[in-house]
Each structure stands twice: as structure tokens, then as C-alpha cells.
N, C-alpha and C positions, 0 to 999 in steps of 0.2 A: 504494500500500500504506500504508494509516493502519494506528496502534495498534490492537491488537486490542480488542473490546468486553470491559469487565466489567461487574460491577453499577454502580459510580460511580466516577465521579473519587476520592473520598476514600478508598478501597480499591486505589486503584495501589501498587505497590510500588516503589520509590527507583528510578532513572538514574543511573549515577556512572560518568561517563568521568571518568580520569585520563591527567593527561598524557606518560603514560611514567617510569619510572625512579624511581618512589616509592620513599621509604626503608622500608625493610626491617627495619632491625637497633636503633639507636637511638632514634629516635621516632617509630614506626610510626603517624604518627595518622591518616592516611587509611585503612588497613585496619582501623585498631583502630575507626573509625568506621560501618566497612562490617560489621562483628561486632557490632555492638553492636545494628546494626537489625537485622540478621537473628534478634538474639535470646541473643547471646553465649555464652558456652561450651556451651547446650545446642541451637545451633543446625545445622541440614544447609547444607555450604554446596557447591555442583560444581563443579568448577574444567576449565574449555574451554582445552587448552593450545593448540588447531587450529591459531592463526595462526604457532604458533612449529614452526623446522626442528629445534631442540635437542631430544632426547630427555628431559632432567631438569628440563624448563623447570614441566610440571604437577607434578614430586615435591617438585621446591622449592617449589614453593606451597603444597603439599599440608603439609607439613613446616613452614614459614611458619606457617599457620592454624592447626596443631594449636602449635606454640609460643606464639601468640597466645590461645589457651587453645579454641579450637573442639575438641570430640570428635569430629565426623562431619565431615570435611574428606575428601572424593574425589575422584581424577581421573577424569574423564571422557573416554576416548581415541576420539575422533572421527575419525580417517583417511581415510575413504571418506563418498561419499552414503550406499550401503547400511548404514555403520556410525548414519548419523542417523535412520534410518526404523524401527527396533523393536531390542528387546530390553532386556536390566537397565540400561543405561547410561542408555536413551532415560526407564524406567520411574520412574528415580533421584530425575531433575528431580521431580516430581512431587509428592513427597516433600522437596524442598528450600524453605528459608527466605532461599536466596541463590544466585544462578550469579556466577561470575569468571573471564571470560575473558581472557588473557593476551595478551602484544604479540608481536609478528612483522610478519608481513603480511597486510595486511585482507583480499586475494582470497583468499588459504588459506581464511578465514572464509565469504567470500559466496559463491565457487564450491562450497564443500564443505558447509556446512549450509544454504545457502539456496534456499527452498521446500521444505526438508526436513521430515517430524513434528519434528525438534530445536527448529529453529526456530519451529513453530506454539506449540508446547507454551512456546518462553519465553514469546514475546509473549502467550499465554495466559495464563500463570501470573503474568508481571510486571502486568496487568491487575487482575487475583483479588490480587494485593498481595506477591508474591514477588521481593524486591529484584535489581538485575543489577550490576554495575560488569565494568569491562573497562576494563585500560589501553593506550594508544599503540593497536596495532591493534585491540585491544576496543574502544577508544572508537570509534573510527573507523567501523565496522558498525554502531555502535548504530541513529544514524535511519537515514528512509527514504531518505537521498540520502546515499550515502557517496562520501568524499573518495578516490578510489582510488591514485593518486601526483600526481604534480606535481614544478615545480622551486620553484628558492628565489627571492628576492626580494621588494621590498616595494613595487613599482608591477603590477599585475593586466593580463594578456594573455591573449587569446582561446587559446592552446595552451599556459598555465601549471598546468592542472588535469583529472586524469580524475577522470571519475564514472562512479559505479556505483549501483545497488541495496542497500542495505543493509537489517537487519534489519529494522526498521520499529517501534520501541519508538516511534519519536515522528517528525513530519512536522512541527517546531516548530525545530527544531535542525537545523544543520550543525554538523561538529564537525570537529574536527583537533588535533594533539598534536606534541608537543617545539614547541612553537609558538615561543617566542622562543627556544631553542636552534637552530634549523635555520631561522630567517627565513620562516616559513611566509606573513605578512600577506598577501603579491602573492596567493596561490593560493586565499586565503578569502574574500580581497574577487571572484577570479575567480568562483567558486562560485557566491556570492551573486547578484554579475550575471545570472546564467545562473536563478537563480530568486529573484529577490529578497522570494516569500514566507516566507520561511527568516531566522532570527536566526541568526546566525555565530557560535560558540564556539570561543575559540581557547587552548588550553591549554598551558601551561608544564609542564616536569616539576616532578614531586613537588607536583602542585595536580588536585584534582577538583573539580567541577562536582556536586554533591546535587543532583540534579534533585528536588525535592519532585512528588508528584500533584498536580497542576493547572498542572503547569509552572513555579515557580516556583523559581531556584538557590540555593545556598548555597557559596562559597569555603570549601574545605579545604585545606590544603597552604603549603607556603615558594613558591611562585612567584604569577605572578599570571595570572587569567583576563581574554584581549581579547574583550568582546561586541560585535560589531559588528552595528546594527541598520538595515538596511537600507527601513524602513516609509519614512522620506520622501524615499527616491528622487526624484529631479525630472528625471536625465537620468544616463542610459548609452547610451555608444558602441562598447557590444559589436556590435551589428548590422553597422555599418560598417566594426570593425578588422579586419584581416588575422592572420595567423601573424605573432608576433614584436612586433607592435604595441602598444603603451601603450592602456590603456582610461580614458576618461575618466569618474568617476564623481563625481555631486554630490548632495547633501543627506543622505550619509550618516552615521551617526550612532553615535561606539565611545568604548567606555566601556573602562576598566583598573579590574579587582576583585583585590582582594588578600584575606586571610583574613578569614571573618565578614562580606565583600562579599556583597550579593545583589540577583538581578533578577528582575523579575516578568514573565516573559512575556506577559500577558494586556494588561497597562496597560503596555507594553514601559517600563519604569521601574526605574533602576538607583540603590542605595542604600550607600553605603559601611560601614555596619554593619546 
């Protein structure tokens, strides 16, 4: 499952995983950033509470956005498959300059809107240039290879990581959140092993990733993003390892981005401002 077709790369609309637990209240600058592309106070923006069990998880958002000065801030109550297949909720997006999906857990997401019209219609519309962000478990779904759980650690084992299906905004990215709060490195270097086509984004809270159209990132946030670039691979011993087993990986290649950090997927090249 690659991106969906639009007319060009330069009409895509923004990527912005966050890494969980962005501020909110005193210096909002990661959403205050995610409003501003969408087109600011007079922009639509829908907010996907699915991955969260909390019932006030989309109102607080909702509430959020409109304190942030947006007028058309909606929840969008996704429940059921049947609830992503038609009606006003489905029609909404359509009509939106912005979707933002909320953290919990990513299967709520990929079980529940995936292969749904919900989900043709983002990756449609994010194509056609209608921005997405989603934090912790929003980011998580974004590409096409999502990080489904794992444990912690910081050396990479062949049963350190599940995967799943994920939305399919991009097949450029892995991604994962609370990254250095929760010792996530051992389960992104597993990831990667397992398809080392894929650039590894590893997110801090209170830090996003602006995926610009053509792939290229941009550091927002107080923490820092780990890109771990796996192109000059020269030897993994995933093949070989067992359950529980250390994985041996060489020529990889990770970069530490902090704000105004960016990296160019294309010329996999990373720049500190």
C-alpha cells in the first residue's frame, strides 16, 4: 500500500507525527503550527479521537482548537467499520483543510478505519494537499508499516517488535513515539531490520516530524527526533537470531534532530538547521 496518487508531489498536504504529550496550554507550538497550515482561524480541521478509550479525549481537542482560534474544529466519532464507510462524519473530511488524530492505541486505528472509505478518502485528500498530524498513536498508523507494540530496550531482537498495516500516507517512514521516554531505540532498529527500505523516525514527546511533500522533515517541538537511516546496511543477523537474541547490525546510520533540525529523505541527508 503506497500513498495515494495526486496530481504532484508539490500539492501533498503536510505528515506530522508527534510524539505524544505535546503541550497544550502554555506554548502550544506544535499545534499552533499544524493551524497555521491548515489555514488558521478560518480553517476545517477533524479530529479522529478512535485510538483513545477516554470518552472526552476528541472534546478536549475539539475545545483545544477552537481556543487556538480555529472556528470549524469537529469531532469525528469513528466507533465501528460501519461508522467509516458513509455518512456526514465520512462527508466532513472532504470539506476539511486538516485531520488530527489522537493517541491511545494504534490497533483501535488500523482495525477500525483500515481499508475503510475513512481511510481512502485521507490518503486521498492528504495527496490533493489536505494536511494530517496525529500524535503517539496517530503517528504510529501514519505509514505503510506500523509499529504495533513492542518492548523497551536499546539492543534490537527478532520478538522486540509487532507490525502491522498502517494507513499508508507514506512507505518512506517508520515511525514511533515517546521515543526516549519509554526506551523505544531496540524496537526501531528491530523494525528497520525487518525492512530496511524504510528511514526510522523516532520521536520524543512534545516534538513532531513536518513531513514536507517530497519527503522532506522539519523539527518542531522541546524534545529531539532519532532518524535512523538504514541505506548502508552491510550486515544483519536477523535471519539467524532466535527469540530473545541480540541482533547484530552494521553500517547503520542515526542522526539526533532537535528544533529547526531537518532531513531530506531523497539525498537521505541530515542538517542541523
Amino acid at each position: 500500500m503506497s500513498p495515494a496518487n495526486g496530481s504532484n508531489d508539490s500539492k501533498r498536504g503536510y505528515i506530522i507525527p508527534i510524539g505524544g504529550a505535546e503541550e497544550k496550554l502554555h506554548n502550544p507550538e506544535i499545534l499552533d503550527r499544524f493551524v497555521s497550515l491548515c489555514g488558521g482561524k478560518e480553517s476545517r480541521i477533524s479530529i479522529i479521537p478512535t485510538a483513545s478509550e477516554l470518552e472526552d479525549t476528541g472534546r478536549n481537542y475539539e475545545k483545544l482548537f477552537r481556543k487556538l482560534g480555529v472556528k470549524h474544529a469537529k469531532v469525528l466519532q469513528f466507533i465501528t467499520r460501519e461508522d467509516c464507510q458513509s455518512g456526514v462524519d465520512v462527508e466532513y473530511i472532504e470539506k476539511c483543510d486538516g485531520v488530527f488524530m489522537t493517541g491511545g492505541n494504534q490497533l483501535r486505528l488500523s482495525t477500525t478505519l483500515g481499508g475503510t472509505a475513512v481511510a481512502q478518502l485521507i490518503r486521498r485528500r492528504n495527496a490533493d494537499g489536505m494536511h494530517v498530524a496525529g500524535t503517539s498513536a496517530g503517528a504510529a498508523f501514519m505509514p505503510e508499516h506500523m509499529i504495533a507494540g513492542g518492548k523497551e530496550g536499546s539492543t534490537p531482537m527478532p520478538d522486540m517488535v509487532t507490525m502491522a498495516p498502517g494507513l499508508g500516507l507514506t512507505n518512506a517512514f517508520i515511525i514511533d513515539q515517546h521515543f526516549r521516554e519509554r526506551d523505544r531505540l531496540g524496537r526501531l532498529l528491530t523494525a528497520l531490520a525487518y525492512n530496511p527500505f524504510a528511514v526510522g523516525i523516532g520521536l520524543d514527546e512534545d516534538t513532531a516530524a513536518f513531513i514536507r511533500p517530497g519527503d522532506e522533515l522539519e523539527v518542531v517541538g522541546s524534545g529531539g527526533i532519532t532518524i535512523i537511516d538504514p541505506t548502508n546496511l552491510s550486515y544483519s543477523s536477523m535471519d539467524q537470531a532466535r527469540r530473545g537474541d541480540p541482533v547484530s547490525l552494521i553500517g547503520v546510520k542515526l542522526h539526533i534532530l532537535i528544533s529547526g533540525g531537518r532531513f531530506d529523505i531523497k539525498d537521505r541527508e541530515a542538517f542541523a538547521k
